[in-house]
VOPAGU-2260 file (C-alpha; in pm, 1 decimal, decimal comma):
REM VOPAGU-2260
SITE   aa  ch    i         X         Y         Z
SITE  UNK   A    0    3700,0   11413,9   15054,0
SITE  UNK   A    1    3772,0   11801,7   15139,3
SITE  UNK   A    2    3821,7   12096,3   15055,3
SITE  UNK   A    3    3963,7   12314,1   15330,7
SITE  UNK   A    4    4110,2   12711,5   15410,1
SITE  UNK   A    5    4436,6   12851,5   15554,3
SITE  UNK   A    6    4358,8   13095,5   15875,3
SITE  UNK   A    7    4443,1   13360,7   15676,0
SITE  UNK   A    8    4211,3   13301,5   15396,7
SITE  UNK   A    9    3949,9   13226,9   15645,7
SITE  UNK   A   10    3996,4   13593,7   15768,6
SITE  UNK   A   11    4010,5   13744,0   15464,4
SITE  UNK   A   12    3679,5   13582,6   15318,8
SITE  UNK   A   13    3505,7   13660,5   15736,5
SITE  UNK   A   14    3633,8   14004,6   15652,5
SITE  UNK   A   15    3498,6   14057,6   15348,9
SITE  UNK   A   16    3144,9   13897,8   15378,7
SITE  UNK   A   17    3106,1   14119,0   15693,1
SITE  UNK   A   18    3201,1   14451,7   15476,0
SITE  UNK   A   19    2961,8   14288,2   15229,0
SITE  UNK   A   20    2662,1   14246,1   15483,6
SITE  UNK   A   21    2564,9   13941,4   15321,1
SITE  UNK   A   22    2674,9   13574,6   15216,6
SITE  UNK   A   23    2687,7   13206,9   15293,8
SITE  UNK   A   24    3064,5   13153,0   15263,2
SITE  UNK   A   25    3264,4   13074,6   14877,8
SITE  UNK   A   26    3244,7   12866,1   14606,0
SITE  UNK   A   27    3496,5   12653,7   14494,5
SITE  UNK   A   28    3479,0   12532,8   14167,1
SITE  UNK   A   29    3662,9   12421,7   13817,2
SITE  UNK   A   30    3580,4   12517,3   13441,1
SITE  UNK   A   31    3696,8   12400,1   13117,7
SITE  UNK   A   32    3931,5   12686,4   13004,1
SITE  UNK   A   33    4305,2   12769,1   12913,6
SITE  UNK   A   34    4566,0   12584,9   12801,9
SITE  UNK   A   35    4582,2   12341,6   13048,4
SITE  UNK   A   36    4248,1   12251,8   13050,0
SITE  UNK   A   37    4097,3   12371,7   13347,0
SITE  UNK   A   38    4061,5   12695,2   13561,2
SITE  UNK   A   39    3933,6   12800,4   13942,0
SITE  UNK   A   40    3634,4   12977,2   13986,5
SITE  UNK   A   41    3571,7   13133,3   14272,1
SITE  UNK   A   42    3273,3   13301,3   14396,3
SITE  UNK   A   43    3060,2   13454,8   14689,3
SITE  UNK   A   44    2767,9   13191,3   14790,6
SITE  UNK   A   45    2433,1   13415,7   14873,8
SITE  UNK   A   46    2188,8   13091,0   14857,9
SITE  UNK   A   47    2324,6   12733,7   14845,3
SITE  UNK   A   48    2178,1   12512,2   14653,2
SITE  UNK   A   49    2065,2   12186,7   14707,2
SITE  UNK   A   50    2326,4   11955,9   14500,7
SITE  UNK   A   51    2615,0   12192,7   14665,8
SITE  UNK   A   52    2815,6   11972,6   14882,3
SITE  UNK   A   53    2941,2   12190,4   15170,8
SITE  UNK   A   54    3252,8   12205,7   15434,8
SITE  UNK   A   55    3343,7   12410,6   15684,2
SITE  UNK   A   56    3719,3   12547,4   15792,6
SITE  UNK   A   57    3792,0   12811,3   16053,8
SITE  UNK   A   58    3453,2   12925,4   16074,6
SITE  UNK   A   59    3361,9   12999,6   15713,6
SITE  UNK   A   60    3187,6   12760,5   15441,2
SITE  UNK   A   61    3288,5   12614,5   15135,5
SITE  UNK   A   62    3072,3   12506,1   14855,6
SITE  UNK   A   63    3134,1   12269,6   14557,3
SITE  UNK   A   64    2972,5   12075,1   14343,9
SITE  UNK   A   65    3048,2   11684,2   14317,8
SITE  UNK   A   66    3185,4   11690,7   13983,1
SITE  UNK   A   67    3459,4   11996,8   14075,6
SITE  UNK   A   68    3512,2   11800,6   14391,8
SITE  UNK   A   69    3665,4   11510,3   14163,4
SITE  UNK   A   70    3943,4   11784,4   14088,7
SITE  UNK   A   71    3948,4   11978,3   14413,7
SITE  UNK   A   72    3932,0   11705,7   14652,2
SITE  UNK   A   73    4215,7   11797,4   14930,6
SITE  UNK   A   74    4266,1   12133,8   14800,6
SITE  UNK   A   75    4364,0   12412,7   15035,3
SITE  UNK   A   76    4258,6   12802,6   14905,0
SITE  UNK   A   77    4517,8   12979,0   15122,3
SITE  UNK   A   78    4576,9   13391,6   15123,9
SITE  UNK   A   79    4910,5   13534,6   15058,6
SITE  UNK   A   80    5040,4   13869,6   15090,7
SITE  UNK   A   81    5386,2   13899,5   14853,8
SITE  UNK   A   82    5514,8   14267,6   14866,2
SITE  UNK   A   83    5233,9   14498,7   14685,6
SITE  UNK   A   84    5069,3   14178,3   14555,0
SITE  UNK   A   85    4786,2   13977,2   14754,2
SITE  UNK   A   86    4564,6   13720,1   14652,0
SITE  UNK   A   87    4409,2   13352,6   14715,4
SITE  UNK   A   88    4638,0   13080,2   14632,9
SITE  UNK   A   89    4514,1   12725,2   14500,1
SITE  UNK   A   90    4709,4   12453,1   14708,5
SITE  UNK   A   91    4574,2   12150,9   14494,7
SITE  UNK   A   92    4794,4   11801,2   14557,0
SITE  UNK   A   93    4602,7   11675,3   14241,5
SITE  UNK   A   94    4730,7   11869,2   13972,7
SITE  UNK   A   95    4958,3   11752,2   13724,2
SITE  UNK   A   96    5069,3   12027,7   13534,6
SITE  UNK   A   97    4980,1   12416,4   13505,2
SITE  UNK   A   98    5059,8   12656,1   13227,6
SITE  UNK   A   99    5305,2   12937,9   13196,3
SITE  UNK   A  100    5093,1   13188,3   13289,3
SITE  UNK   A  101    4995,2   12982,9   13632,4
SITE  UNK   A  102    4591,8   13068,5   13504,6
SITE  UNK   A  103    4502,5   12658,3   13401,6
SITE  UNK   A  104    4592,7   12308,0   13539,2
SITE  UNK   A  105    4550,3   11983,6   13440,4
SITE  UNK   A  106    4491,8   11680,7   13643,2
């Protein structure tokens, strides 16, 4: 069970928690929400806590908790750079379906 980054995402999150003077690494987690049935939430980590299960890729940690994990595991949060737009992409080989609007997933 894992979840892992691209390089590039790697770099981007180093980046930004050094222009940001503080953190631990991200979180990686799933919530109940759209119309799929679930969503990512990501987040900066300040303090881990101590049911956070952790892993480590290019440098820079990754938190979850175990019941996310169930949905995550084997997911790779990569960083893309399309034209003007930029942001993380969710490379999850357990989903099933997503919705329209590419916001929820089911598994």
């Amino acid at each position: 069970m894992a979840l892992t980054l691209s390089e590039s995402a790697a770099t981007h999150i180093s980046n930004f928690l050094a222009k940001r003077g503080k953190g631990l690494g991200v979180r990686l987690a799933v919530k109940t929400s759209g119309c799929s049935g679930m969503a990512y939430k990501l987040e900066f980590v300040d303090v881990a806590s101590d049911t956070d299960l952790a892993f480590e890729s290019f440098g820079v940690k990754i938190f979850t908790d175990s019941k996310s994990l169930a949905y995550l595991d084997g997911t790779e949060l990569d960083f893309t750079k399309e034209g003007l737009n930029e942001g993380f992409k969710f490379n999850n080989p357990n989903v099933k379906n997503e919705c329209g609007c590419g916001e929820s997933f089911n598994v």
